[in-house]
C-alpha positions in Angstrom: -11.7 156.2 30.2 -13.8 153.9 31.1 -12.0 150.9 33.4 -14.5 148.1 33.4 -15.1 148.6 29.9 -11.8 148.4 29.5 -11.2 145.2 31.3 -13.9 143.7 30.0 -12.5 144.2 26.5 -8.9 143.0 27.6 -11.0 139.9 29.0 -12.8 139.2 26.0 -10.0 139.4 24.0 -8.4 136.7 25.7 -11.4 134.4 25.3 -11.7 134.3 29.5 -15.0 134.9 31.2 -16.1 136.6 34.0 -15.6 133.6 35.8 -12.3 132.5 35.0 -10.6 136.6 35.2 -12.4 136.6 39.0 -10.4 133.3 39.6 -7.4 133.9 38.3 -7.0 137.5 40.0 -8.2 136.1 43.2 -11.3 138.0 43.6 -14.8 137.4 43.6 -16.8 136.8 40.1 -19.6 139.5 41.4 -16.7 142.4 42.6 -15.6 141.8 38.4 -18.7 142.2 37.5 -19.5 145.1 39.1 -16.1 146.7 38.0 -16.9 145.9 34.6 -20.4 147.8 34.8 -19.4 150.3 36.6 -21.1 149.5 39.5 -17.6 149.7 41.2 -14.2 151.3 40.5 -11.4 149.0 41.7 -8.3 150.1 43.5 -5.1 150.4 41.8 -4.1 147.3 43.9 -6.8 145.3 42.3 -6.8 147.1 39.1 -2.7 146.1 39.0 -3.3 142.5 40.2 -6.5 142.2 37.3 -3.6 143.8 34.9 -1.3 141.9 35.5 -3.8 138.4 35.2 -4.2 139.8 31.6 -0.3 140.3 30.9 -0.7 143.8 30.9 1.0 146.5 32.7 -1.0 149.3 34.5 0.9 152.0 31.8 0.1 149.6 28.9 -3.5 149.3 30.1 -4.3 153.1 30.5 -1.9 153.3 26.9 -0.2 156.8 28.4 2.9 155.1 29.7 3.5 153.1 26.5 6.0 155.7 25.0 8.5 155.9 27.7 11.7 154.3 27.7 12.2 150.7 29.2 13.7 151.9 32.2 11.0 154.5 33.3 7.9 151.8 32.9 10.0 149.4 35.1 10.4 152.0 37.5 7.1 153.0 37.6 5.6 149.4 37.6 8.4 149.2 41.0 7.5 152.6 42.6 3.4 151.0 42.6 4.8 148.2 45.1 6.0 150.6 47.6 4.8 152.0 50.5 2.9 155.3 51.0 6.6 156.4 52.6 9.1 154.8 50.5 6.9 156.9 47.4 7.8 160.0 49.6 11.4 158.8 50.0 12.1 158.0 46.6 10.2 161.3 45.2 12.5 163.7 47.8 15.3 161.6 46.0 14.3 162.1 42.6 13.5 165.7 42.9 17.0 166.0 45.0 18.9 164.4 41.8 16.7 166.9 39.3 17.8 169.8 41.6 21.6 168.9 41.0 21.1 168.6 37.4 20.0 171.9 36.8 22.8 173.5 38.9 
């Protein structure tokens, strides 16, 4: 897939220019612009904080999350706001609960 294409897309579709997407995601018009060439590939922070500019989630917007239930895209849209650790912490817990299950 290709992300700035993407984004530009999702921009254009929303009749917003380079300018105004920059603005309202708080970052720079020539950091977009390189994103949307290629020049750059964002982090998931920015790419979340462009995604969510463009009322988009980051499942909707790489369209491989869109078939899960409710529950597991607003669990995955939490789990991105955690820390490096609480990830750990909360996989260990997962995987503990799976474990249970299949006793």
């Amino acid at each position: 897939m290709d992300i700035g294409k993407r984004i530009r897309n999702l921009r254009q579709t929303r009749n917003l220019n380079v300018s105004e997407l920059a603005q309202k995601a708080f970052i720079s018009q020539s950091y977009l612009s390189d994103i949307e060439t290629g020049r750059t590939a964002p982090s998931l922070d920015k790419l979340n904080i462009i995604c969510k500019t463009l009322d988009i989630s980051l499942g909707e917007f790489f369209g491989e999350v869109a078939e899960l239930p409710v529950e597991l895209i607003r669990l995955i849209e939490s789990a991105q706001k955690l820390s490096k650790n609480e990830v750990r912490l909360l996989s260990d817990f997962i995987d503990s609960l799976v474990s249970r299950q299949q006793r």
